[in-house]
C-alpha positions as CSV (number, residue, x, y, z in Angstrom):
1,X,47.6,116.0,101.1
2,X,46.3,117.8,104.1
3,X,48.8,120.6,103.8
4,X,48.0,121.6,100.7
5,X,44.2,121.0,99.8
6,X,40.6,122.8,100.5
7,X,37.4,121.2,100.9
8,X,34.9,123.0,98.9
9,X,30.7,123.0,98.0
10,X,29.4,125.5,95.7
11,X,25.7,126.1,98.2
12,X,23.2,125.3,95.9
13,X,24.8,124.6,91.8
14,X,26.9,121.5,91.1
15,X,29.5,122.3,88.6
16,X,30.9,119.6,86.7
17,X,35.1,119.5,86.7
18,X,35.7,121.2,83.6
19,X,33.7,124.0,85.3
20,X,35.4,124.1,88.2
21,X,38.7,124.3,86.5
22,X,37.9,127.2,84.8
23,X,36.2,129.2,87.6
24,X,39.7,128.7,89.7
25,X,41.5,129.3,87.4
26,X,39.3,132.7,86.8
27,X,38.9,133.6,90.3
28,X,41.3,132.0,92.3
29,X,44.0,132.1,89.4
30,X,46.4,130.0,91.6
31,X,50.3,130.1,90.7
32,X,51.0,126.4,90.4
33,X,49.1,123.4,89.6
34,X,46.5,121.9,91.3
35,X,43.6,118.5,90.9
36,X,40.7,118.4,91.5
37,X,38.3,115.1,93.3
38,X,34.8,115.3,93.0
39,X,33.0,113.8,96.0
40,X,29.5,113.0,96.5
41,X,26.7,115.8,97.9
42,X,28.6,118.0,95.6
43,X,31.9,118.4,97.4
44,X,35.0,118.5,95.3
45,X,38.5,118.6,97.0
46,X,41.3,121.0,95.2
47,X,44.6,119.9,95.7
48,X,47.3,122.5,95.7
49,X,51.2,122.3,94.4
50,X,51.7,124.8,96.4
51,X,50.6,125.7,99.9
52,X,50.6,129.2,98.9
53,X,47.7,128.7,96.8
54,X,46.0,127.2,99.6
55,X,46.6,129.5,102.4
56,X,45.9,132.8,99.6
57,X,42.5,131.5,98.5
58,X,41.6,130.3,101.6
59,X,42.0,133.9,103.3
60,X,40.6,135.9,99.9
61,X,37.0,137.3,99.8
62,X,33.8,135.2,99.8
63,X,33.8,133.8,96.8
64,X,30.4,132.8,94.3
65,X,29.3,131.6,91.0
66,X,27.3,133.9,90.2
67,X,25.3,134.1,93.3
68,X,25.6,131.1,95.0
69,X,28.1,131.4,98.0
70,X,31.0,128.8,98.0
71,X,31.7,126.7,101.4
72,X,35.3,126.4,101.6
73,X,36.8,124.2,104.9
74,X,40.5,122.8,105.4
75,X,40.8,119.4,104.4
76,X,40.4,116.8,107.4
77,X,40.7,113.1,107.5
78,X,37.9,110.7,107.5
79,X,35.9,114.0,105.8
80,X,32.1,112.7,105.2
81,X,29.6,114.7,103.0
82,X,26.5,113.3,103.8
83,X,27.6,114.1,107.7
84,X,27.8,117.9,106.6
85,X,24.7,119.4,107.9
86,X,26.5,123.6,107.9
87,X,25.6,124.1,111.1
88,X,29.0,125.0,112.1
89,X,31.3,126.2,109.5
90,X,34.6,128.5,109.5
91,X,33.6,132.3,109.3
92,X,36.0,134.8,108.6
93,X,34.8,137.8,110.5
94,X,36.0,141.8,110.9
95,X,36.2,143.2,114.2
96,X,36.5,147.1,113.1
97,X,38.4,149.7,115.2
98,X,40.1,147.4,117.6
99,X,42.1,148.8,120.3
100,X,46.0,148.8,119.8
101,X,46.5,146.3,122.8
102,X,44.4,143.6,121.2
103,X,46.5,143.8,118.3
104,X,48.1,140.3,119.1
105,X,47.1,136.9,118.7
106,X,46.9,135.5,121.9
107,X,44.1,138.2,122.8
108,X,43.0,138.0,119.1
109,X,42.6,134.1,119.7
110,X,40.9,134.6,123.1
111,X,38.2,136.9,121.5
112,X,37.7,134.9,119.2
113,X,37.1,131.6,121.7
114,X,34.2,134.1,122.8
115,X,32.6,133.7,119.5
116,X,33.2,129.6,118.6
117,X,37.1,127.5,118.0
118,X,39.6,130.0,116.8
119,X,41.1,128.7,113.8
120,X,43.8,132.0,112.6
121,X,43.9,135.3,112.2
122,X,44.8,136.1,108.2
123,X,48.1,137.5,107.6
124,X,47.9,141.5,107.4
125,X,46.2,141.1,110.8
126,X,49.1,139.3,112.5
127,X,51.7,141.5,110.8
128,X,49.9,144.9,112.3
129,X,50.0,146.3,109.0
130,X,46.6,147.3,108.3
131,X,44.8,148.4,111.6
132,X,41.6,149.8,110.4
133,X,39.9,145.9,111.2
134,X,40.9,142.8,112.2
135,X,40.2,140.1,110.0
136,X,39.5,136.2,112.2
137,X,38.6,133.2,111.2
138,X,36.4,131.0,113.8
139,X,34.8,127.5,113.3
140,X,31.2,128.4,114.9
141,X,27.6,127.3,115.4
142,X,25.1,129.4,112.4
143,X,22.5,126.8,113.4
144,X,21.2,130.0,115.6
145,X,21.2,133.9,115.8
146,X,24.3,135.2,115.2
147,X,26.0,138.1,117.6
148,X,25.8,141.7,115.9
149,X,28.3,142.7,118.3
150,X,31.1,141.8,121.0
151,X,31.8,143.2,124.2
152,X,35.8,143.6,125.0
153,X,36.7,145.0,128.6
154,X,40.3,146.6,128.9
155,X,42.1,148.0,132.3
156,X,38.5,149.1,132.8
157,X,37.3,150.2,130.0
158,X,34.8,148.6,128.3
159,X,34.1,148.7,124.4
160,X,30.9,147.8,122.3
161,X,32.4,146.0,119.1
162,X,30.0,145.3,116.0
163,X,30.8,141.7,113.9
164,X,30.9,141.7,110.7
165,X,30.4,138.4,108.9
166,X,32.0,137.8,105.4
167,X,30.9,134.3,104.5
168,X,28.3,132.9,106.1
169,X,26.8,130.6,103.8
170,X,22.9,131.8,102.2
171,X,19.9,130.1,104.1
172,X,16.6,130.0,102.6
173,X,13.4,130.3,105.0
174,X,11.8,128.3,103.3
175,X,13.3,124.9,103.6
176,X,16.0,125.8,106.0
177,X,18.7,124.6,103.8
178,X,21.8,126.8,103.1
179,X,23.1,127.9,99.7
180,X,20.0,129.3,98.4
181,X,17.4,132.4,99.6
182,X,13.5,131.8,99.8
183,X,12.7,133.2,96.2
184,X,14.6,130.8,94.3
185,X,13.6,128.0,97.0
186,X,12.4,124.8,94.7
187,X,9.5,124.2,98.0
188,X,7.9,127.6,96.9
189,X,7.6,126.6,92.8
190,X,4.5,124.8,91.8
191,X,4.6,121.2,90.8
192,X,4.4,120.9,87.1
Protein backbone atom coordinates (compact mmCIF):
# COMPACT_ATOMS: atom_id res chain seq x y z
CA UNK A 1 0.00 0.00 0.00
CA UNK A 2 2.74 2.36 0.70
CA UNK A 3 3.59 2.89 -2.90
CA UNK A 4 0.55 3.92 -3.96
CA UNK A 5 -1.43 5.91 -1.20
CA UNK A 6 -1.58 9.62 0.46
CA UNK A 7 -2.30 10.54 3.78
CA UNK A 8 -4.59 13.37 3.86
CA UNK A 9 -6.63 16.11 6.47
CA UNK A 10 -8.81 18.66 5.08
CA UNK A 11 -7.43 21.74 8.07
CA UNK A 12 -10.36 22.56 9.62
CA UNK A 13 -13.97 20.69 7.73
CA UNK A 14 -14.44 16.86 8.00
CA UNK A 15 -15.98 15.56 4.99
CA UNK A 16 -17.76 12.45 5.08
CA UNK A 17 -16.62 9.62 2.21
CA UNK A 18 -19.18 10.34 -0.22
CA UNK A 19 -17.75 13.86 -0.15
CA UNK A 20 -14.47 13.04 -0.53
CA UNK A 21 -15.13 10.90 -3.48
CA UNK A 22 -16.60 13.52 -5.32
CA UNK A 23 -14.11 16.27 -4.55
CA UNK A 24 -11.15 13.81 -6.05
CA UNK A 25 -12.84 12.92 -8.39
CA UNK A 26 -13.49 16.87 -9.25
CA UNK A 27 -10.14 18.07 -8.40
CA UNK A 28 -7.84 15.50 -8.48
CA UNK A 29 -9.80 13.52 -11.33
CA UNK A 30 -7.33 10.61 -11.02
CA UNK A 31 -7.13 8.05 -14.09
CA UNK A 32 -7.74 4.71 -12.28
CA UNK A 33 -9.42 3.61 -9.27
CA UNK A 34 -8.74 4.36 -5.97
CA UNK A 35 -10.38 3.63 -1.85
CA UNK A 36 -10.68 5.54 0.38
CA UNK A 37 -10.10 4.80 4.79
CA UNK A 38 -11.39 7.19 7.01
CA UNK A 39 -9.18 7.46 10.17
CA UNK A 40 -9.85 9.24 13.26
CA UNK A 41 -8.86 13.23 13.91
CA UNK A 42 -10.25 13.43 10.42
CA UNK A 43 -7.55 11.80 8.39
CA UNK A 44 -8.65 9.61 5.53
CA UNK A 45 -6.04 7.57 3.59
CA UNK A 46 -6.65 7.43 -0.53
CA UNK A 47 -5.35 4.52 -1.98
CA UNK A 48 -4.26 4.67 -5.53
CA UNK A 49 -4.41 1.87 -8.59
CA UNK A 50 -2.00 3.57 -9.98
CA UNK A 51 1.13 5.26 -8.66
CA UNK A 52 0.64 7.81 -11.27
CA UNK A 53 -2.19 9.09 -9.50
CA UNK A 54 -0.28 9.27 -6.50
CA UNK A 55 2.96 10.87 -7.54
CA UNK A 56 0.57 13.67 -10.02
CA UNK A 57 -1.61 14.78 -7.14
CA UNK A 58 0.90 14.69 -4.73
CA UNK A 59 3.12 17.30 -6.87
CA UNK A 60 -0.24 19.43 -8.15
CA UNK A 61 -1.14 22.84 -6.59
CA UNK A 62 -2.34 23.37 -2.98
CA UNK A 63 -5.34 22.13 -2.99
CA UNK A 64 -8.81 23.36 -0.75
CA UNK A 65 -12.42 22.91 -0.16
CA UNK A 66 -13.40 25.91 -0.45
CA UNK A 67 -11.04 27.61 1.74
CA UNK A 68 -9.70 25.28 3.94
CA UNK A 69 -6.19 24.08 2.86
CA UNK A 70 -5.72 20.18 2.55
CA UNK A 71 -2.58 18.49 4.41
CA UNK A 72 -1.42 15.94 2.14
CA UNK A 73 1.81 13.52 3.46
CA UNK A 74 3.08 10.12 1.96
CA UNK A 75 1.77 7.22 3.61
CA UNK A 76 4.10 5.78 6.55
CA UNK A 77 3.74 2.77 8.69
CA UNK A 78 2.67 2.80 12.22
CA UNK A 79 0.90 6.48 10.92
CA UNK A 80 -0.95 7.94 14.35
CA UNK A 81 -3.36 10.95 14.15
CA UNK A 82 -3.70 11.99 17.47
CA UNK A 83 0.48 12.15 17.32
CA UNK A 84 0.02 14.85 14.43
CA UNK A 85 0.58 18.02 16.04
CA UNK A 86 1.66 19.98 12.07
CA UNK A 87 4.55 21.31 13.36
CA UNK A 88 6.53 19.72 10.67
CA UNK A 89 4.92 19.03 7.50
CA UNK A 90 6.11 18.53 3.71
CA UNK A 91 6.19 22.07 1.92
CA UNK A 92 6.59 22.26 -1.60
CA UNK A 93 8.51 25.53 -2.08
CA UNK A 94 9.80 27.75 -5.34
CA UNK A 95 13.17 28.98 -5.46
CA UNK A 96 12.77 31.63 -8.49
CA UNK A 97 15.66 32.46 -10.86
CA UNK A 98 18.08 29.79 -9.84
CA UNK A 99 21.43 29.75 -11.37
CA UNK A 100 22.02 27.22 -14.27
CA UNK A 101 24.68 25.20 -12.05
CA UNK A 102 22.20 24.43 -9.31
CA UNK A 103 20.00 23.01 -11.84
CA UNK A 104 20.73 19.36 -10.51
CA UNK A 105 19.58 17.46 -7.72
CA UNK A 106 22.39 16.78 -5.68
CA UNK A 107 22.77 20.72 -5.19
CA UNK A 108 18.96 20.97 -5.37
CA UNK A 109 18.90 18.37 -2.45
CA UNK A 110 21.73 20.10 -0.46
CA UNK A 111 19.72 23.47 -0.62
CA UNK A 112 17.14 22.03 0.35
CA UNK A 113 18.86 20.14 3.65
CA UNK A 114 19.51 24.05 4.47
CA UNK A 115 15.79 24.54 4.80
CA UNK A 116 14.53 21.05 6.74
CA UNK A 117 14.78 16.88 5.14
CA UNK A 118 14.66 16.98 1.39
CA UNK A 119 12.04 14.80 0.26
CA UNK A 120 12.16 15.44 -4.08
CA UNK A 121 12.28 17.81 -6.42
CA UNK A 122 8.85 17.55 -8.77
CA UNK A 123 9.41 16.31 -12.18
CA UNK A 124 9.75 19.46 -14.70
CA UNK A 125 12.47 20.54 -12.12
CA UNK A 126 14.56 17.43 -12.49
CA UNK A 127 13.99 17.19 -16.31
CA UNK A 128 15.39 21.11 -16.75
CA UNK A 129 12.52 21.83 -18.70
CA UNK A 130 11.10 24.80 -17.16
CA UNK A 131 13.87 27.03 -15.62
CA UNK A 132 12.02 30.05 -14.61
CA UNK A 133 11.76 28.33 -10.73
CA UNK A 134 12.51 25.43 -9.10
CA UNK A 135 9.86 23.68 -7.49
CA UNK A 136 11.16 21.38 -3.91
CA UNK A 137 9.55 19.61 -1.57
CA UNK A 138 11.07 19.57 2.17
CA UNK A 139 9.65 18.02 5.36
CA UNK A 140 10.37 21.14 7.78
CA UNK A 141 9.60 22.65 11.18
CA UNK A 142 6.38 25.64 10.72
CA UNK A 143 6.25 25.49 14.47
CA UNK A 144 8.38 28.92 14.06
CA UNK A 145 9.22 31.86 11.58
CA UNK A 146 9.69 30.75 8.35
CA UNK A 147 12.80 32.05 6.08
CA UNK A 148 11.67 34.69 3.36
CA UNK A 149 14.82 34.04 1.73
CA UNK A 150 17.96 31.70 1.11
CA UNK A 151 21.45 32.57 0.73
CA UNK A 152 23.35 30.36 -2.15
CA UNK A 153 27.26 31.09 -2.56
CA UNK A 154 28.77 29.93 -6.05
CA UNK A 155 32.70 30.09 -7.12
CA UNK A 156 32.30 33.28 -5.21
CA UNK A 157 29.51 34.76 -5.91
CA UNK A 158 26.93 35.00 -3.65
CA UNK A 159 23.12 35.24 -4.43
CA UNK A 160 20.02 36.49 -2.18
CA UNK A 161 17.17 33.97 -3.07
CA UNK A 162 13.48 34.66 -1.87
CA UNK A 163 11.20 31.28 -0.78
CA UNK A 164 8.14 31.04 -1.84
CA UNK A 165 5.80 28.75 0.11
CA UNK A 166 2.87 26.89 -1.66
CA UNK A 167 1.16 24.95 1.04
CA UNK A 168 1.82 25.65 4.27
CA UNK A 169 -1.15 24.77 6.07
CA UNK A 170 -3.53 28.13 7.56
CA UNK A 171 -2.81 28.96 11.35
CA UNK A 172 -5.21 30.89 13.35
CA UNK A 173 -3.81 33.45 16.05
CA UNK A 174 -6.13 32.81 18.03
CA UNK A 175 -5.87 29.32 19.21
CA UNK A 176 -2.76 28.40 17.50
CA UNK A 177 -4.24 25.54 15.62
CA UNK A 178 -3.71 25.16 11.82
CA UNK A 179 -6.45 24.83 9.21
CA UNK A 180 -8.32 27.77 10.10
CA UNK A 181 -7.43 31.96 10.28
CA UNK A 182 -8.47 34.07 13.52
CA UNK A 183 -11.88 35.36 12.03
CA UNK A 184 -13.57 32.20 11.64
CA UNK A 185 -11.63 30.96 15.04
CA UNK A 186 -14.60 29.09 17.17
CA UNK A 187 -12.35 30.86 20.64
CA UNK A 188 -13.41 34.33 19.26
CA UNK A 189 -17.49 33.46 18.81
CA UNK A 190 -19.58 34.02 21.87
CA UNK A 191 -21.03 31.23 23.79
CA UNK A 192 -24.59 30.79 23.02
Amino acid sequence: MSKQALICRFMGVRLHEKDLCWWINQKWKPKGDYNIQLGSRGFFTVIFAHKDDKDHIFEGDPYFYNSIGLYITYWRPNFAPEQEDFKKVQVWIRLHSLHVDYWNKRILEAIENQLGVFIKASDLTIQGKYTTYARLCVYMDISGPLPDHMELIHKEVQWKKTIDYENIPFRCRTCRYHGHLSHNCTANKPQP
